[in-house]
C-alpha positions as a printed Julia matrix, in Angstrom:
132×3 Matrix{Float64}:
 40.62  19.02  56.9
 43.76  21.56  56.44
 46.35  20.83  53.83
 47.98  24.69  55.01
 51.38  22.73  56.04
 51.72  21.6   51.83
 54.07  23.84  49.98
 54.73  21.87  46.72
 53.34  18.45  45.3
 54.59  16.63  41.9
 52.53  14.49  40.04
 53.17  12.37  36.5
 51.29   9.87  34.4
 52.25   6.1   34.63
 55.54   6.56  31.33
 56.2    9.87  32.81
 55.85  11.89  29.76
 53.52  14.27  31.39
 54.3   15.6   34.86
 52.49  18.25  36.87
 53.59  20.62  39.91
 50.96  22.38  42.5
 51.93  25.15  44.91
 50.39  25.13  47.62
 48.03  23.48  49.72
 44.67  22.02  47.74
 41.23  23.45  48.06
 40.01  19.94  48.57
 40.5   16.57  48.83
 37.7   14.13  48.23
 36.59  10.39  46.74
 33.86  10.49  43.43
 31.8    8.02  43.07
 30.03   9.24  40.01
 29.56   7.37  36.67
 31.7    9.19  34.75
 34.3    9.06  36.9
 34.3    5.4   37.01
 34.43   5.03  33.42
 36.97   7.36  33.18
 39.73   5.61  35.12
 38.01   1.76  35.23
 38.1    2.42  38.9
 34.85   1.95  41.44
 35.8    5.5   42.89
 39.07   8.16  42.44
 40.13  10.68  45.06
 40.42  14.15  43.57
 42.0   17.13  44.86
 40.79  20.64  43.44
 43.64  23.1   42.59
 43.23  26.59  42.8
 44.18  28.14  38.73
 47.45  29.92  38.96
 48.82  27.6   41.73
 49.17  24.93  39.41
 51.43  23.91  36.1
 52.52  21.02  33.48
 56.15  19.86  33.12
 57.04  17.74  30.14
 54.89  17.02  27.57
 51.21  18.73  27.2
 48.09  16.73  27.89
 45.9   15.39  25.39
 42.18  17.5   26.98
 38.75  15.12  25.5
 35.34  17.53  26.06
 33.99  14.43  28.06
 30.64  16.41  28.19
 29.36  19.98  27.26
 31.29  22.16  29.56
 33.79  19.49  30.92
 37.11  18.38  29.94
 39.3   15.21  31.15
 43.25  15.64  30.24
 45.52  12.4   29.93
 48.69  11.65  28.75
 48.89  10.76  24.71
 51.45   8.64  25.25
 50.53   5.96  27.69
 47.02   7.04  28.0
 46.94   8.35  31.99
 43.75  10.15  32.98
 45.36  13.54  34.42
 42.75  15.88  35.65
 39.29  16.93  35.51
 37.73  20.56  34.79
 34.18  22.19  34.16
 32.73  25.39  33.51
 30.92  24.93  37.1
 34.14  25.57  38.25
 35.56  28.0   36.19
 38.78  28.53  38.99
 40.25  25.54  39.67
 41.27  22.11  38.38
 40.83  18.61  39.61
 43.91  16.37  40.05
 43.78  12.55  40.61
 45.7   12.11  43.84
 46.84   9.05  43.49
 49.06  10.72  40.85
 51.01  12.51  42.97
 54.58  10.93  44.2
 53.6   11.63  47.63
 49.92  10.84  48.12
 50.25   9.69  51.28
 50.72  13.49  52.92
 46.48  14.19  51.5
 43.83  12.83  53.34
 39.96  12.64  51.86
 37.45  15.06  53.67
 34.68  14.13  51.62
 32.7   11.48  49.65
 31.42  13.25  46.49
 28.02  11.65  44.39
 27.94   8.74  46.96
 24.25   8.18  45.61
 26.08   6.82  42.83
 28.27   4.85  45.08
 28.32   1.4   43.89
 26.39  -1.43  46.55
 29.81  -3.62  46.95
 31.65  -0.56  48.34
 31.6   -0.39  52.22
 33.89   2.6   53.58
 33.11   3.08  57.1
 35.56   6.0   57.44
 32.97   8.61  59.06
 33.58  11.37  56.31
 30.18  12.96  54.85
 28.66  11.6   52.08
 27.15  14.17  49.47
């Protein structure tokens, strides 16, 4: 899928208190199914979109950053608790943004189902994206 024809998204937390801007067009756009991710937004699956460093920025107040795991770090918001991104030493160049953060989430479209091994048994998406 090409995102080329996004310039600028916004994104903020559920009070507001921290906000976040990305220029340009994501690397990716695709649903997790894995574990963690599910614990870490009491969700069966989040869509993530992978951000390019330098093409992204925080407005407002900082995130609170938790080392979820050696060599990964969620951010959220310290006021109302938000989960805000994702990133890892395996990807030492870009950042993973929850896309249903964004004010317009509508204009991104999933390419991709990431760890659907993991993919819980009461989930049926018949959407024809690859599964890996």
């Amino acid at each position: 899928m090409s995102y080329k024809a996004v310039s600028r998204l916004r994104g903020h937390c559920l009070c507001g208190d921290c906000m976040f801007e990305l220029a340009g067009a994501p690397n990716w756009v695709g649903h997790c199914h894995c574990e963690s991710c599910r614990r870490a937004t009491a969700s069966p699956f989040t869509t993530w979109l992978g951000q390019e460093n330098g093409r992204w920025r925080f407005l407002g107040q900082d995130p609170v950053v938790h080392t979820s795991s050696p060599g990964n770090r969620r951010g959220f918001c310290g006021t109302c608790g938000s989960p805000l991104f994702y990133e890892s030493d395996r990807f030492p160049n870009e950042v993973h943004f929850y896309v249903a953060l964004l004010d317009t989430p509508e204009v991104l479209s999933p390419g991709v189902h990431y760890h659907s091994a993991e993919m819980l048994p009461w989930i049926h998406m018949d959407d024809g994206l690859p599964r890996r």
